[in-house]
TORZANU-450287 format. One record per residue (C-alpha): residue in one letter; y, z, x. Coordinates in steps of 0.5 Angstrom, whole numbers, plus 500, padded with zeros to 3 digits. Each point is the difference from the previous one (the first is absolute). Last residue first. Example, Ala and Ser with C-alpha at 12.3 -4.5 7.8 and 13.67 -1.06 7.14 Angstrom:
% residues 2
S498514527 A493502498 
This chain:
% residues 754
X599346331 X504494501 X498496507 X505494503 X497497506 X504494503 X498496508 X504496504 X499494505 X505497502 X500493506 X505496502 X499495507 X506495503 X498495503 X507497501 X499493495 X493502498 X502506495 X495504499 X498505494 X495505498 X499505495 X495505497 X501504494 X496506497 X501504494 X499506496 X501503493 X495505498 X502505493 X501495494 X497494505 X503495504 X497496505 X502497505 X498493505 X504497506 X499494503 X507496504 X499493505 X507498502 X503493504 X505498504 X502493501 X503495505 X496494500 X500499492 X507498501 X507503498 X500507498 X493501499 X495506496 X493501499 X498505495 X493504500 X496504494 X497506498 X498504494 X495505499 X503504493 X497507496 X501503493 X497494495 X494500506 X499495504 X506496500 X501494505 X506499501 X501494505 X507496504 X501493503 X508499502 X504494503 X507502504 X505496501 X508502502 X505497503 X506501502 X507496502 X507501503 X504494502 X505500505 X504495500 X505502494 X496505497 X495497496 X495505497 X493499498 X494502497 X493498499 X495505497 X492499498 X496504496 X493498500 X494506496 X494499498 X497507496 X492501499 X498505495 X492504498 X498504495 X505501494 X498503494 X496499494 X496506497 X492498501 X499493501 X506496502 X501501507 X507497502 X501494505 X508500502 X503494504 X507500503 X505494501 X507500504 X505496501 X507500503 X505495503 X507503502 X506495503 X506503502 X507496503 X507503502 X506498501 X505505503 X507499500 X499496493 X499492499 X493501499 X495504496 X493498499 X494505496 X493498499 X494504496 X492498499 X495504497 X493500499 X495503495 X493501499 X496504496 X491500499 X496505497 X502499493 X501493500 X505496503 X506504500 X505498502 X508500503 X505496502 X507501503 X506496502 X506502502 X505496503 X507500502 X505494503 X508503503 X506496501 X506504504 X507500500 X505505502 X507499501 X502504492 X492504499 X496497496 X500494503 X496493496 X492498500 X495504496 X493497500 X495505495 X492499499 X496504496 X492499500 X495505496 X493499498 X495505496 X493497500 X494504497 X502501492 X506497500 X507500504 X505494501 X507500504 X505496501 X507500503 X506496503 X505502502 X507496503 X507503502 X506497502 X506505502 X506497501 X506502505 X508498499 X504502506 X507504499 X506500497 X499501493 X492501500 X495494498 X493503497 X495496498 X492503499 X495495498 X494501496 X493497500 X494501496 X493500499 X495504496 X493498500 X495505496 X493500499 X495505496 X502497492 X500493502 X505495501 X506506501 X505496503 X507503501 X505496503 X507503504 X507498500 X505505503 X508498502 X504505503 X509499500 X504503504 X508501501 X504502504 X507504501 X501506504 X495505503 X501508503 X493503498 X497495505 X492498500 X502495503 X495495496 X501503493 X507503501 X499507497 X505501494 X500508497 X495502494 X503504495 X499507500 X504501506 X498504505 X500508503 X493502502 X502503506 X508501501 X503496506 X501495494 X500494498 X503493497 X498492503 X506496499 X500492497 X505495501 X502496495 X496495497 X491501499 X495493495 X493502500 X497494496 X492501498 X496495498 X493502498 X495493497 X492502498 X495496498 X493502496 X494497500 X494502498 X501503493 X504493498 X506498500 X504507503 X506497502 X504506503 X508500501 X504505504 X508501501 X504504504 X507501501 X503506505 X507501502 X503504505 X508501500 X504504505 X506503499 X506502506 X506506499 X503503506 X503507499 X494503506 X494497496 X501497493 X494496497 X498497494 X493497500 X499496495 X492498497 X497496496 X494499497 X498493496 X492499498 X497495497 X492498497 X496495497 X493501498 X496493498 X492499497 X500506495 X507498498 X507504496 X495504496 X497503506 X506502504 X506496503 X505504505 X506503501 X505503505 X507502500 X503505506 X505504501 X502504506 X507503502 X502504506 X506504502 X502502507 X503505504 X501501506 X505505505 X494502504 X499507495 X496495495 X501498493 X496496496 X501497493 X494497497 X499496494 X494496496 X498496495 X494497497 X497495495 X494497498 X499494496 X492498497 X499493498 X497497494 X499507496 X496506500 X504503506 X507500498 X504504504 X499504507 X506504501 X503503507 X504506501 X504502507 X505505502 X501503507 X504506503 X500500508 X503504504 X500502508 X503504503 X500502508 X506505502 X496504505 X498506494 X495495497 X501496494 X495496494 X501498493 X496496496 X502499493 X495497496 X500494494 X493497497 X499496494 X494496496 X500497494 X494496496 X500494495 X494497496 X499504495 X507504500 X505502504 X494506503 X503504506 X500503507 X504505504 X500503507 X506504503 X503502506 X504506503 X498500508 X504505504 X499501507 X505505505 X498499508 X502507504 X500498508 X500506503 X495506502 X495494502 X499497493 X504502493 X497497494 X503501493 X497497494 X501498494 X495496495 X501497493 X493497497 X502497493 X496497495 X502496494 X495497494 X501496494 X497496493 X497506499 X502506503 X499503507 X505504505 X498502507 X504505504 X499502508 X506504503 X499501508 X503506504 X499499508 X502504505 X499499507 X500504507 X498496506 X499502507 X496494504 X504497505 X501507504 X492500501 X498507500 X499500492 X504502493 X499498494 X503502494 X499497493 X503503493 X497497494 X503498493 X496498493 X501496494 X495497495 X503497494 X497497494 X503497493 X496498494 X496505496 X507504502 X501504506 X492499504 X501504506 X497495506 X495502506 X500497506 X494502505 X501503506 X493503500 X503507498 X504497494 X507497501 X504501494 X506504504 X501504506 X498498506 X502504508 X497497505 X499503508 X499496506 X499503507 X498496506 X497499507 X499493503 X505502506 X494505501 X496495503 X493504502 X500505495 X502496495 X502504493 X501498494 X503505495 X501498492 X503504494 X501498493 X503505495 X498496492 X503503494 X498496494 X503499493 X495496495 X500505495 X503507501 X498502507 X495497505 X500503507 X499496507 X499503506 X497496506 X498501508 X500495504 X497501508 X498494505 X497503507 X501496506 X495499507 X498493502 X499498507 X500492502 X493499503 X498506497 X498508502 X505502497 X497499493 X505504495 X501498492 X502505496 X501499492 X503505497 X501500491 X503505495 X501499493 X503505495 X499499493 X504505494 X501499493 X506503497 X500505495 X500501492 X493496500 X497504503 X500506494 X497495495 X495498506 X497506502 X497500492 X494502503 X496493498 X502496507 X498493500 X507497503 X504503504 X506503500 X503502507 X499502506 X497494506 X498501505 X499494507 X497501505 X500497508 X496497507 X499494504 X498502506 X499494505 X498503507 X498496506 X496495502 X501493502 X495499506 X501496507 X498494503 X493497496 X499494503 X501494494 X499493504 X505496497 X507503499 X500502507 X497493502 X508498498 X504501506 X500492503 X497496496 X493499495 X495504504 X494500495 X499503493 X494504499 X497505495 X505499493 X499492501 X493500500 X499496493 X504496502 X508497499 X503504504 X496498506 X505501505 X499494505 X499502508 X506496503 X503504505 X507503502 X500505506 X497507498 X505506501 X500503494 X494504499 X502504505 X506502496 X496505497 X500500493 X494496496 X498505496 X502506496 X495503496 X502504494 X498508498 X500501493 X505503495 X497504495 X506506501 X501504493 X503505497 X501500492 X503505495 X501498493 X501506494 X502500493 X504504496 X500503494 X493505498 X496499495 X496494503 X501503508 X500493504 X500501507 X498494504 X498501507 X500494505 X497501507 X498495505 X498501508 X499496507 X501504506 X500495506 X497499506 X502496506 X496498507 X504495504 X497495506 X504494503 X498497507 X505495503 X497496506 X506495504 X502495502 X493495500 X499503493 X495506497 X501503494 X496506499 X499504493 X498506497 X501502493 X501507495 X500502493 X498506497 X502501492 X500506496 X499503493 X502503495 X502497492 X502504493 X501498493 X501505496 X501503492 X504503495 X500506497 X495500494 X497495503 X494504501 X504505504 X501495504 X498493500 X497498505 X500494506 X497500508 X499496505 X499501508 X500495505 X498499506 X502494505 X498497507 X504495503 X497495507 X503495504 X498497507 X503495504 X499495505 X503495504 X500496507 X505495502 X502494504 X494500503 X499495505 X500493503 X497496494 X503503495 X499507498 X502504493 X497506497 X500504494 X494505496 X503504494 X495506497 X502504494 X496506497 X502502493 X497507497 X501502493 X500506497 X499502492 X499507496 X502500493 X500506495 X500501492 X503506497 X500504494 X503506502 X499507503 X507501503 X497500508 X504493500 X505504499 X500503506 X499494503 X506496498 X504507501 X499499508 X500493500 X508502498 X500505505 X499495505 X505495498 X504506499 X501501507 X499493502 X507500497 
C-alpha cells in the first residue's frame, strides 16, 4: 500500500509538470503550548508539574486543469507536520518525565479525468491531512490526590484554564499536561471509472454505446496505523465495486470488502455481495414503469461474510419484489421480501414477508384503508413462526355533525411451541366537527381485542376492552376545559406469544400488566380520569391546570391508585420570559410500592435594557415512602452587565458576569442520611480591547455549610484571535481553607499561520 501511495505522489507531480493554468498555496502553522501546574498545603508539596507542546506544519497546494480542461483536472497537497512535547511531573511518590517527538507526511491528491469526446470518466484520490492530537492527562500521577474542595468554576470565563482538585482521581481531567502524542497514518485513498455513454459527445460514440452495457468500478482502502498510542491501531479497510448497467434499469453490482486488523486479528473479515436488479450504483431503488399506473421494482443479492470469530459467519440471500399501483380514487403498494440466512456454518433462518397497502376515496367525505400480510419465519432446529394479518378501517362523514370511524382486524398465529392463536381487533369511534359546535367537542372511542389461545392442546382466551370518551368546553377564547375518561376492562387469562427467531412478533400488540409489567395477566379493570384548565387571559400568558387519577383493581390481587396534580404558567414579552411548573403525584406505580413525590420548577429571565439581563431560578424535588427517599433543593441567579461603544461601528466593549448557584440534596436511607451541599458565588470581567482580542478575570468563593469553612479561587487571562495569530494567557490560583490546600496553573497558547 505504501508503495503505491508514493507512486501515486509520484504521478501527481509529474502532471503537475503538464503546462496548465494553475493556482498555487503555501501555508504553515506553528503552535506552542505551555501548562504550568503545582499543588501544596501548609506542610508540603503535594506536586509540581509542567509541561511543553509544540507542532509545526507546512503545506503545499495546488489545482489545474489539465490539458486546458480538455482532459480534466487536479487538486493536489504536500506537506509535513512536526510535533513534540516535554513534560515533568513531580509528586511526593514519584517523578514521571514524559517526552515524545513525531512527525508525519501530510498529503492530498485528486485527479479528475474527464476526456469531452471520449467515454469514460476518471476519480482518483489519495490522501492523509490527519493532524497530530495532543493527549493529556494520562499519567496515573495525576490521580492520586486526596479529596479537596477547590470549585471548578465551570461557569467562569477561566474555566477552560483551571478547575481545581474536586475529588479523588479527578486532577487528571483538570490540569491539561501533555502526556503523549496521537499520530500515525490515516490514509484514505480510492477510484472510481466510469464507461459508458456520456452526455456531451457530438462524435456519434454514443449511438454505437448505447447498444453495451455501462460499466463503473470503484475502489476505496483506507489504513489506519499509530503504534505508538496509548491503545495501538494498525488495520487496513479494503472495498471494491463492480456495477454494469444493462437494458433499462437492470444493474449488475459485485461487492467485495476486506478488514484486516493487525493488532487483533480475530476482528479479521471477508464479505462479498452479489446484486442483480434495479438498484443504481449509489444503492438506489429505481422502478420500471409497466403501464401509466403500475411500477415494480425488484432485485436479489447474495452476501457472504466470513470472519476469524466462529460467531460471525454468515451467508444470506435475499430477493425483494416491490410494486406500486395508483389510480384515481385508489392506490396499493406491495413490498414482498424472502431471505435465507445461514450463520456460524449452522443455523439456517427461512423469512418471507408478503404484505400489502391500500388506501381509497368512498366519496367526499369517506376514505379506506387496508392492510393484509403473511409473515413467515423458520429455522433449520425446528423453530417457526407464522403469522397472517387482516385489518382495514373506515373514516366516514367528515363534513357532518359527527365523524365515525371504523376498523377491523384478524390475526392468526402459529408457533413451533405447540401454540397457536387467533386475534381479533375492532374498533368504533366518533367525533363532533365544527359544524356540530365551535364552543364543545365531544368524542368516543370503543376498541376490543380477544385473544384465543391454544397452547399445548389447552384452549384459553383473553379479552381486553378499552372505552375512552372526551370533552372540551371552549366559552370563550381564553379558556378551555378538558374531561378524558378511560375505562379498561381484561377477562381471562392473558399469554405472551415468541419466538427464539429475532424480530418475529405479532402485529397486534400483546397485553402488558400496567403495574407489574407482566405479559401473563388475568382479570381487571382500570379506569384513568384527567381534568385539565387551560387560561390564556393574555396573548403572552398561559396557565393550565390538571389532574388525573389512575385506578387499576386486578382480580385476585391488590388494587393501586395514582393520583397526580400539575400546574403550569408561563408568560413571555419583550423583556421578561417567565416559567413556573409544579406537579405532586401521589399513589404506587408499582403493585406494593407506594410513593409521593412534589416537583418544581421555576425560572424567570430579563432584560432590563440593553445592557443590563438578569435571571434566577429555583427547583425542588420530594419523594417519600420509596426505598430511598430522597430530596433536592437547587437555587441559581445570575446578572450580567454589558457597556457597548456606540460611536464608530457598534460593538461590545466591556462585560461583568455574577453568578450564585446553590444545590441541597439528600438521601434518607433508614438511619444513615446522606446529604451534599454546594454553594458557590461568583464575579467575573471581559473587557475587549479590540473586536479580536479579550482580558478577562475573576474569582469564586465557595462553601458547603458555613462561610467559615470555604475555598476560594482568583483567575485572569487575556487572548486574542486574529486570522494568522491566536494566542492566550491564563493564571489561576485557589485555596481551600479547610485543609490549606493551595492550587496554581499557569498556561500559555500561541497559534501563528503563515
Amino acid at each position: 500500500m505504501y508503495v503505491k501511495t508514493q507512486l501515486f505522489v509520484v504521478v501527481l507531480l509529474g502532471l503537475m509538470l503538464i503546462p496548465t493554468d494553475a493556482l498555487c498555496r503555501l501555508s504553515a502553522e506553528a503552535e506552542l503550548n505551555y501548562v504550568n501546574y503545582d499543588v501544596r498545603d501548609n506542610t508540603q508539596r503535594h506536586l509540581s508539574a509542567h509541561s511543553l507542546s509544540q507542532r509545526y506544519s507546512l503545506l503545499y497546494e495546488k489545482n489545474g486543469k489539465i490539458l486546458d480542461g480538455r482532459f480534466g483536472r487536479y487538486d493536489i497537497a504536500l506537506g509535513y507536520e512536526w510535533a513534540t512535547f516535554d513534560t515533568t511531573i513531580k509528586s511526593t511518590t514519584s517523578v514521571e518525565t514524559p517526552s515524545e517527538s513525531r512527525g508525519h507526511l501530510l498529503y492530498s491528491g485528486e485527479i479528475y479525468v474527464d476526456p469531452k469526446e471520449l467515454p469514460l470518466k476518471l476519480h482518483l484520490f489519495s490522501r492523509d491531512l490527519s493532524r497530530t492530537y495532543f493527549v493529556t492527562d494520562s499519567s496515573p500521577l495525576l490521580g492520586t490526590f486526596s479529596s479537596s474542595s477547590i470549585a471548578d468554576p465551570q461557569f467562569d470565563a477561566g474555566s477552560q484554564i483551571f478547575s481545581g482538585i474536586q475529588g479523588n482521581n479527578t486532577v487528571g481531567a483538570q490540569t491539561m499536561l501533555t502526556t503523549s502524542i496521537m499520530n500515525g497514518q490515516h490514509i484514505d485513498s480510492g477510484g472510481t471509472l466510469i464507461m459508458g455513454v456520456k452526455n456531451g459527445m457530438t462524435n456519434g460514440y454514443n449511438e454505437l454505446l448505447r447498444h453495451f452495457p455501462m460499466l463503473m468500478l470503484d475502489y476505496r482502502d483506507q489504513v489506519n496505523k499509530d503504534l505508538h498510542a496509548e491503545f495501538p491501531v494498525n488495520n487496513r479497510l479494503s472495498r471494491l465495486a463492480f456495477v454494469s448497467l444493462n437494458k433499462k434499469e437492470n444493474w449488475f453490482h459485485y461487492r467485495y470488502v476486506t478488514y484486516k486488523d493487525y493488532v487483533n486479528a480475530d476482528n479479521d473479515y471477508r464479505e462479498t455481495q452479489i446484486q442483480i436488479g434495479t438498484v443504481d450504483q449509489a444503492l438506489q431503488r429505481r422502478w420500471i414503469d409497466f403501464t401509466n399506473w403500475l411500477q415494480i421494482s425488484a432485485d436479489g443479492q447474495l452476501t457472504k461474510r466470513v470472519s476469524q470469530r466462529g460467531n460471525d459467519v454468515s451467508e444470506e440471500i435475499s430477493v425483494n419484489l416491490f410494486g406500486s399501483a395508483r389510480r384515481e380514487k385508489w392506490e396499493a403498494r406491495s413490498f414482498n421480501n424472502f431471505t435465507r440466512l445461514k450463520e456460524n456454518n449452522s443455523l439456517i433462518t427461512y423469512k418471507t414477508t408478503l404484505p400489502i397497502y391500500a388506501t381509497g376515496i368512498l366519496g367526499r367525505d369517506a376514505n379506506w384503508s387496508g392492510y393484509a400480510s403473511f409473515n413467515d419465519s423458520s429455522t433449520n432446529k425446528g423453530d417457526q413462526f407464522t403469522t397472517i394479518n387482516t385489518n382495514y378501517r373506515i373514516d366516514a362523514f367528515k363534513n357532518s355533525y359527527f365523524t365515525l370511524n371504523h376498523g377491523l382486524g384478524l390475526e392468526h398465529v402459529t408457533t413451533s411451541r405447540n401454540t397457536e392463536a387467533n386475534i381479533v381487533s375492532a374498533s368504533v369511534g366518533t367525533t363532533s366537527t365544527s359544524r356540530f359546535s365551535r364552543q364543545i367537542a365531544v368524542g368516543a372511542n370503543y376498541n376490543i381485542r380477544s385473544y384465543f389461545y391454544d397452547v399445548s392442546s389447552t384452549s384459553s382466551n383473553f379479552i381486553d376492552q378499552e372505552i375512552t370518551a372526551n370533552a372540551m368546553y371552549i366559552p370563550s377564547d381564553k379558556i378551555r376545559f378538558s374531561l378524558d375518561q378511560t375505562n379498561r376492562f381484561t377477562g381471562g387469562r392473558s399469554q405472551y406469544i415468541s419466538s427464539n427467531i429475532s424480530g418475529a412478533v405479532t402485529s397486534t400488540p400483546q397485553y402488558f400488566d400496567p403495574r407489574n409489567y407482566s405479559t401473563n395477566s388475568g382479570s381487571s379493570y382500570q379506569s384513568i380520569s384527567r381534568f385539565s384548565v387551560a387560561w390564556n387571559p393574555k396573548p403572552r400568558l398561559n396557565a393550565i391546570l390538571s389532574v388525573s387519577e389512575d385506578m387499576y383493581i386486578p382480580s385476585g390481587g391488590p388494587s393501586s391508585t395514582i393520583t397526580r396534580v400539575e400546574g403550569g404558567v408561563n408568560y413571555t414579552s419583550g423583556n421578561l420570559m417567565l416559567s413556573s411548573r409544579n406537579t405532586y403525584a401521589s399513589g404506587n406505580s408499582v403493585v406494593d410500592y407506594s410513593s409521593n413525590s412534589l416537583s418544581s420548577e421555576n425560572r424567570i429571565n430579563y432584560i432590563f435594557n440593553r445592557n443590563f439581563d438578569g435571571r434566577a431560578g429555583l427547583t425542588y424535588y420530594k419523594a417519600l415512602g420509596g426505598v430511598n427517599p430522597i430530596e433536592t433543593f437547587n437555587v441559581e441567579q445570575s446578572l450580567n452587565y454589558y457597556y457597548y461603544r456606540t460611536s464608530g461601528i457598534a460593538r461590545r466593549l466591556f462585560e461583568i458576569n455574577q453568578s450564585f448557584v446553590s444545590t441541597d440534596q439528600a438521601v434518607y436511607n433508614g438511619p444513615v442520611n446522606l446529604t451534599q451541599r454546594n454553594n458557590y458565588f461568583s464575579l467575573g470581567a471581559k473587557y475587549y480591547p479590540l473586536r479580536q482580542m479579550l482580558v478577562a478575570a475573576g474569582t469564586r468563593y465557595n462553601f458547603v455549610k458555613d462561610f467559615g469553612s470555604y475555598t476560594l479561587s482568583y483567575y485572569g487571562s487575556i487572548g486574542a484571535q486574529f486570522r494568522l495569530l491566536e494566542a492566550s494567557f491564563d493564571y489561576s490560583y485557589g485555596k481551600s481553607v479547610t485543609d490549606g490546600r493551595i492550587e496554581k496553573r499557569f498556561s500559555a497558547n500561541v497559534k501563528k499561520k503563515f
